[in-house]
N, C-alpha and C positions, 0 to 999 in steps of 0.2 A: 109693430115696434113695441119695443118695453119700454114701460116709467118706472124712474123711480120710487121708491119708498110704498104706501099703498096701492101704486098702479094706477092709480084715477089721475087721468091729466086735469080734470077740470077741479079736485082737490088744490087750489092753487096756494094754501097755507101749510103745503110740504115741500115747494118746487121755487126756487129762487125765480125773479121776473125775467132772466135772462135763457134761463132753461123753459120756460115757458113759453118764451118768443120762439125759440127751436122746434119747438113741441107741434106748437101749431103753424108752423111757416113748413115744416115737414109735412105734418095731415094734410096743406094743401095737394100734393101731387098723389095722395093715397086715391084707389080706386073710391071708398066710400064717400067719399068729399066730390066725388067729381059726377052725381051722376049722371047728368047731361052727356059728357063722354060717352059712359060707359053703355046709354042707351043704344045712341047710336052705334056702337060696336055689336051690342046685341042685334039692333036693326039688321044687318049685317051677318049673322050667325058667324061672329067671330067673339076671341076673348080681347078682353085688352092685355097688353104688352106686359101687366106688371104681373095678371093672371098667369100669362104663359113663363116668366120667369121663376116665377114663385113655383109652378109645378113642375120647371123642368127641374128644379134646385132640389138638394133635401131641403126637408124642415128645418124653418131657422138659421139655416146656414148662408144663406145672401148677407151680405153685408155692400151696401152702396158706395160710388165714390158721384159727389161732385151731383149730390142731388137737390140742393138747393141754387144750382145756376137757372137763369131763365134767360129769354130771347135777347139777344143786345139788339134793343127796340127800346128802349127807353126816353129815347129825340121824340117818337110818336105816337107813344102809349105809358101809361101810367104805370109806376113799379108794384100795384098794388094789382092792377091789372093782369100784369107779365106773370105774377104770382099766381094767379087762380087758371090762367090761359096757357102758359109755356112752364109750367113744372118741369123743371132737369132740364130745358130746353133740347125737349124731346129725344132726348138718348139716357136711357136708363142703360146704367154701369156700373158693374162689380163683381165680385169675387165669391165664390158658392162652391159647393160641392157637389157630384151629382153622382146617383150611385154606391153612394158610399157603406150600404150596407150592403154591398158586395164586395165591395175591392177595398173597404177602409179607409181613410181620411188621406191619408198619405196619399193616395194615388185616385182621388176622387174630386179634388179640387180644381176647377174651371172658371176662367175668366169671360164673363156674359156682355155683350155689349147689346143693344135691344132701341130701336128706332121706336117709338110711341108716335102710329098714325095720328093720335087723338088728340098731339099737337103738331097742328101745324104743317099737317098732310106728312107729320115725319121727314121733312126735309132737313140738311145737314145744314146750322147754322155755324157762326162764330163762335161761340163758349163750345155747342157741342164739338167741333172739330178739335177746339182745344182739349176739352174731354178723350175726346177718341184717342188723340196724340199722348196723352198721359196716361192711358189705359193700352197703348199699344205698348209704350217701352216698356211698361210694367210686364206684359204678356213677354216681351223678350228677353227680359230680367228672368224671369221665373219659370221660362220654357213651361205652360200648362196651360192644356186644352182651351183656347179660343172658339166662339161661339156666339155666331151673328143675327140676330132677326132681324130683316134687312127691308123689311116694309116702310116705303117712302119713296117722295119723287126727287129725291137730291137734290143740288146745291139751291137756298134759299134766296133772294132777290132781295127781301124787305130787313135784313139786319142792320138799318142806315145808324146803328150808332157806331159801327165798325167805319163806316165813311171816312171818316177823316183820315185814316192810316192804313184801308186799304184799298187797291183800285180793282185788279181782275182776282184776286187771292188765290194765285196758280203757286204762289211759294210755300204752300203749307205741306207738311210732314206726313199726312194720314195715310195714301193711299202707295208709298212707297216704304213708310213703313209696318203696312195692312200686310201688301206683296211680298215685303222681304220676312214676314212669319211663316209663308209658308214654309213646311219642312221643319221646322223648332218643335210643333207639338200637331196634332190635331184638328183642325180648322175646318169647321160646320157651319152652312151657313142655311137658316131659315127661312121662307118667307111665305104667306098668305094674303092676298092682295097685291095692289100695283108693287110694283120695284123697279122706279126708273133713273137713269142717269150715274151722278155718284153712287145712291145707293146698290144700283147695279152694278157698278164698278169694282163696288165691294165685293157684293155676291160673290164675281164674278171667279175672285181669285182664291175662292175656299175651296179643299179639299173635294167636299159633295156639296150638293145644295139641295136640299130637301122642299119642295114644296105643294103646297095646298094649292089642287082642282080651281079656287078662285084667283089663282093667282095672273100678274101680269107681269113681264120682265123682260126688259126693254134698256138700252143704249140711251136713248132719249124717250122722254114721253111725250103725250099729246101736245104741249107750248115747244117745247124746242122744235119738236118737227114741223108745227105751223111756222114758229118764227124762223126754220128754215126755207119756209116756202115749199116745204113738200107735201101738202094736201092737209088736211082736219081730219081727226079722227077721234074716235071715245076710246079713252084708255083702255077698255075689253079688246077691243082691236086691235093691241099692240102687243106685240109676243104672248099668245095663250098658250097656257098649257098642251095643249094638242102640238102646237109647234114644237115648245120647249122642252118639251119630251121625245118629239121624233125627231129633233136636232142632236140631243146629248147635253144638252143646256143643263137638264135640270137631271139627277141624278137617281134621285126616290121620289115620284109621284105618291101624295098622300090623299085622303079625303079631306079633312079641314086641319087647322090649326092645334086640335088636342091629338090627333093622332100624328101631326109634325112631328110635337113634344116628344111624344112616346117614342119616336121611332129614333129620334136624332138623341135619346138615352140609351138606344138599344144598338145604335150604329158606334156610339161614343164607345160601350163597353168594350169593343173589339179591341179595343188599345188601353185598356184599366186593367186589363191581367187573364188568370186563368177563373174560373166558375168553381165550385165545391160542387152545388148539386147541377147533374144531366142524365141524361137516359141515352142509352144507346142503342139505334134500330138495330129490328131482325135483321142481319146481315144475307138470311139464305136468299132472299124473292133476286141481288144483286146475279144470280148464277143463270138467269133467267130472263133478264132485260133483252140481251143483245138477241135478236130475230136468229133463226137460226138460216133463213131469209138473207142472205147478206146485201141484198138489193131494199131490204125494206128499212123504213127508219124507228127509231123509239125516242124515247122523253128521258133528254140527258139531266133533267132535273129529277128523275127517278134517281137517278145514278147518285147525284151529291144528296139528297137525303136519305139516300141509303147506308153513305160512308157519314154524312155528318149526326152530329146528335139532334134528338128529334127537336123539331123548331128552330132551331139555330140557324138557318139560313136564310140570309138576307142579301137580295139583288138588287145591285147595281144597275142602273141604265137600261129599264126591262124592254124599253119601245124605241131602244137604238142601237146600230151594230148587232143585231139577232145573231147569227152567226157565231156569236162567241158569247157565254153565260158568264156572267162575273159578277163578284159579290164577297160577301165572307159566311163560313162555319166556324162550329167548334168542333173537336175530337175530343173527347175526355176532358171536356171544360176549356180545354186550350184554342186560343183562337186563331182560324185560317182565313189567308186568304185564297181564293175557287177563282181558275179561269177552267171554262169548258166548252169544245166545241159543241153548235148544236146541230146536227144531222138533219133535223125537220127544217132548217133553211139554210135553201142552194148546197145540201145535202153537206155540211160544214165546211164549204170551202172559205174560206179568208179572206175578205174584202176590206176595202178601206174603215171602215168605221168598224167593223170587228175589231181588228186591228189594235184602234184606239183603245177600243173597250181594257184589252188585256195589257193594253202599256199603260194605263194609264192604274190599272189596279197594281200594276210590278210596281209602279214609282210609290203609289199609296202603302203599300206594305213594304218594302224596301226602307224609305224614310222612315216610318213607325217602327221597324221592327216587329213585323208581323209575318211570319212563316206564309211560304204559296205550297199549293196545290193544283198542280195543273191536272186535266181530264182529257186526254186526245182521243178525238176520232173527226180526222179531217183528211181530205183527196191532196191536201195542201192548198196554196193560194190561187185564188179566185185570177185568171185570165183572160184575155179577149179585148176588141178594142174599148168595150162599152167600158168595164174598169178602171182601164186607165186616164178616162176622161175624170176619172175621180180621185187623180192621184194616189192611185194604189203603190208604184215605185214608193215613194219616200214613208207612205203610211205603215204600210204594212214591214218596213224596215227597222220601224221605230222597234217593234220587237225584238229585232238581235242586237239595236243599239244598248236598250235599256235593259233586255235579259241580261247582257254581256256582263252589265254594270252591278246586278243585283247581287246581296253579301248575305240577306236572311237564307235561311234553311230553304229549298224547292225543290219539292218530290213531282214526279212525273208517273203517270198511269197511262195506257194507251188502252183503251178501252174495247178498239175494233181495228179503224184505220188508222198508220201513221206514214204518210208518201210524202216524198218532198221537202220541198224550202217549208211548208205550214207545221210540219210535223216537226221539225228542228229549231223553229220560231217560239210552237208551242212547250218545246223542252229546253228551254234557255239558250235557245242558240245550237242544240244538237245533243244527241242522245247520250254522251256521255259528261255532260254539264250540270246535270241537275245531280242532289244526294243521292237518288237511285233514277233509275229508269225502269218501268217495270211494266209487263204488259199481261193483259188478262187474255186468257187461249184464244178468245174471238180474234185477238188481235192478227194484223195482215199488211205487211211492209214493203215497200218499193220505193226507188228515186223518184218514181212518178207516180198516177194511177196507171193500174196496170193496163189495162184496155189500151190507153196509150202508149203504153211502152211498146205493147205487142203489136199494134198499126204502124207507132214510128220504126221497132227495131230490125221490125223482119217485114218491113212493105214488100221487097223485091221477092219474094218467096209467097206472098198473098196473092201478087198480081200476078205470078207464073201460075198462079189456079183460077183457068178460065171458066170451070164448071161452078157456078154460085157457091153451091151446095159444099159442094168437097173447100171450098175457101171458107166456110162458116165453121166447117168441119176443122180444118186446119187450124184455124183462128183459135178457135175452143179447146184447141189441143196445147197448143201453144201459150195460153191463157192460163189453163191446169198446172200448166209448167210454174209459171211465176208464183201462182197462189199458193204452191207445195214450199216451194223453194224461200216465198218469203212469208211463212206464218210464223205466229209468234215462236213455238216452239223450237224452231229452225236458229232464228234471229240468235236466242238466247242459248244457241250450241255454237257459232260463230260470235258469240260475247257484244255482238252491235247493241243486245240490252242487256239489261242487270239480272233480271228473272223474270218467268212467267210465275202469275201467282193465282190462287185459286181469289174471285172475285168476293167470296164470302174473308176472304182475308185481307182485303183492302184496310180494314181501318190499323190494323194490328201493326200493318209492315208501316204504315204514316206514321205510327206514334212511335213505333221504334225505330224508326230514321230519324224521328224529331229528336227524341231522347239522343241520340247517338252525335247528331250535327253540332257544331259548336255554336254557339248562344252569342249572339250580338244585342246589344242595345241599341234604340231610335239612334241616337246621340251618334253611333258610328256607321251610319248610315253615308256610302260615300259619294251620294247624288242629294245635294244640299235643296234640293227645293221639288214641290210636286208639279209638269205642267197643266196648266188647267184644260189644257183644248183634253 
């Protein structure tokens, strides 16, 4: 913080006794005042809370609300006490910038809310709730980016000076006005260590949630589940990351807390505008991917850094729903959002949590205002009874619900395969919904895969071939049929697509459909909230 006049707080014959009392009842909650704290957070190979605000922020640009509240625990402990022990009563809150020497002040400005393990295990008390509650409206006053570190075991037990005026404190404002941000701006939510209960609760409802290898995130933690009676356990054992990643929990698995930071600056920028400087890859190795093999598979993650600018691409949900790649690029500094099938698992057919994967990226760039980019090569959806024991019906629906709904610009590429309900799912609902439809000459079309079509269409002419051989024969002949009949080049002489285009011209034909599409803002966005599942 700044003094006035020469700078030196402890000059106390420049600074009235009143700004003095400020001065130093602030320095309490500063990291250097504390460092007992801060050891133990080192202990730990984490930073503390004010560390991680301070670097997600520019320089200087924090400014705090409501950081001289402390614990409502005053009936039990001393107010000189609550001072040195409960600084900000453990939720450091305010307003910052981030990014802003890229995208400029105007549109680099975020609202930080930040749980400080180091009081108080981070639980959500009285004053902070009230905090939070003040700091939400504000956030929906001001629609800009919200932004959660959500390290803590939620709601607190020991605030007995609230006692008197409250009993279960189920009528407070926080977590119905946390849920109804979603869709207003941006919603990030951090954490590194345990995260349980409310504070999970919170988590829960943010756009991604980015977290740190040490982390735990959990519904309840270790007390509520004993004091449910459901067994003892050490909070490592309650939702780890290995789960919370193969569930879809957690969004961006990172190594610790300074690469959170980093990343959840980098995931932010997708929605602060366009870039000045990028590089754009060698376009030719794209002419080259697809096996000429058409039984064998390749790396659809070649594909988007092919078309995207070098580095820029950042995946969503890497160790859930495999099946479908989702994430965002840039093209020429402008940012996308990438669904893509992946070929190297269950050869990309469409299963329930794929599914999620790409409805859940349609509603995140939908509400922001962030153009998609879809990548097809799928047999279409994943069938059979084991499937459906996973609710594939309604999952994998969600996509023609929410393609149906989506109003940003989305381009469609069909890279190889496009058969089916998967391949109409992956184009907005069907080939002619998206701003183009386009497919690179690998590409190869049917209502089904075709193997199938050719078993179900013509069994009664398979089975009148009783010589093996001559039925294999047949089969293959038959097979040739469909794969002439529906290759790309065919497709797009019967108008079913928009053009075949040479794969070294992928990025060209995206930024001039993006140019060409009419331009919406977040704001008119006409699916008012993101679901979190």
């Amino acid at each position: 913080m700044s003094y006035p006049h020469d700078g030196n707080p402890e000059n106390s014959e420049s600074i009235r006794p009143e700004l003095a009392e400020l001065i130093e009842r602030t320095a309490l909650g500063l990291d250097e005042n504390r460092p007992e704290a801060v050891a133990r957070r080192q202990k730990k190979n984490q930073r503390t809370t004010r560390t991680n605000v301070e670097d997600f922020c520019d320089p200087d640009s924090f400014i705090e609300y409501g950081g001289l509240a402390i614990a409502a625990q005053r009936m039990r402990r001393s107010e000189e006490e609550l001072r040195v022990k409960t600084p900000a009563d453990g939720l450091i809150a305010g307003i910052g910038s981030v990014n802003g020497d890229l995208f400029g002040e105007e549109n680099s400005r975020c609202l930080i809310l930040a749980y400080d393990y180091t009081v108080l295990a981070g639980t959500q008390g009285h004053f902070s709730h009230k905090k939070m509650d003040r700091m939400l409206k504000l956030a929906h006053d001001q629609a800009i980016p919200l932004i959660l570190f959500a390290e803590g075991g939620g709601g607190r037990p020991g605030d007995v000076d609230a006692g008197g005026v409250v009993i279960a404190g189920l009528d407070l404002s926080t977590f119905a006005l946390f849920g109804g941000f979603s869709g207003k701006a941006p919603l990030v939510g951090i954490v590194s260590g345990p995260c349980f209960a409310g504070n999970a609760a919170l988590l829960g409802c943010c756009d991604v949630i980015i977290a740190a290898r040490n982390s735990n995130i959990g519904m309840g933690g270790p007390v509520m589940i004993e004091g449910g009676g459901l067994g003892v356990f050490r909070p490592e054992e309650v939702g780890p990351m290995d789960v919370q990643t193969a569930n879809g929990v957690v969004d961006i698995p990172v190594a610790d807390d300074v690469e959170a930071v980093a990343v959840a600056k980098r995931y932010l920028s997708y929605f602060q505008g366009r870039t000045k400087d990028w590089q754009a890859p060698d376009p030719m190795p794209l002419r080259d991917i697809i096996p000429e093999n058409r039984r064998r598979t390749y790396d659809m993650k070649r594909v988007i850094e092919g078309i995207a600018d070098v580095g820029s691409f950042l995946q969503l949900r890497p160790d859930y729903g495999q099946g479908i790649i989702a994430g965002f690029i840039r093209i020429e500094g402008h940012p996308f959002g990438v669904i893509a099938n992946n070929c190297q698992h269950m050869a990309g057919a469409i299963e329930a949590e794929d599914a999620d994967n790409a409805a859940r990226l349609m509603q995140i760039c939908n509400v922001h205002g962030v153009p998609i980019l879809s990548l097809i090569d799928t047999p279409g959806f994943m069938v059979g009874p084991e499937i459906e024991t996973r609710a594939q019906v309604r999952h994998v629906c969600r996509m023609f619900v929410i393609g149906s709904h989506v109003s940003v610009p989305y381009f469609s590429v069909v890279t190889r395969r496009g058969y089916g309900l998967g391949a109409m799912a992956m184009a907005r609902g069907g080939f002619h919904e998206s701003a183009f439809t386009a497919s690179w000459p690998t590409g190869e079309f049917g209502g089904m895969g075709l193997e199938g079509a050719v078993k179900a269409g013509f069994k009664r002419e398979l089975e009148a071939q009783q010589d093996p051989q001559a039925r294999e024969a047949l089969f293959n002949q038959l097979l040739s049929q469909l794969y002439e009949r529906g290759k790309a080049v065919n497709m797009a002489a019967y108008l079913e697509i928009d053009a075949v285009i040479d794969p070294a011209d992928t990025r060209r034909w995206i930024m001039k459909g993006f140019m060409s599409a009419p331009s919406r803002t977040a704001k008119e966005a006409n699916q008012p909230y993101i679901d979190p599942v």
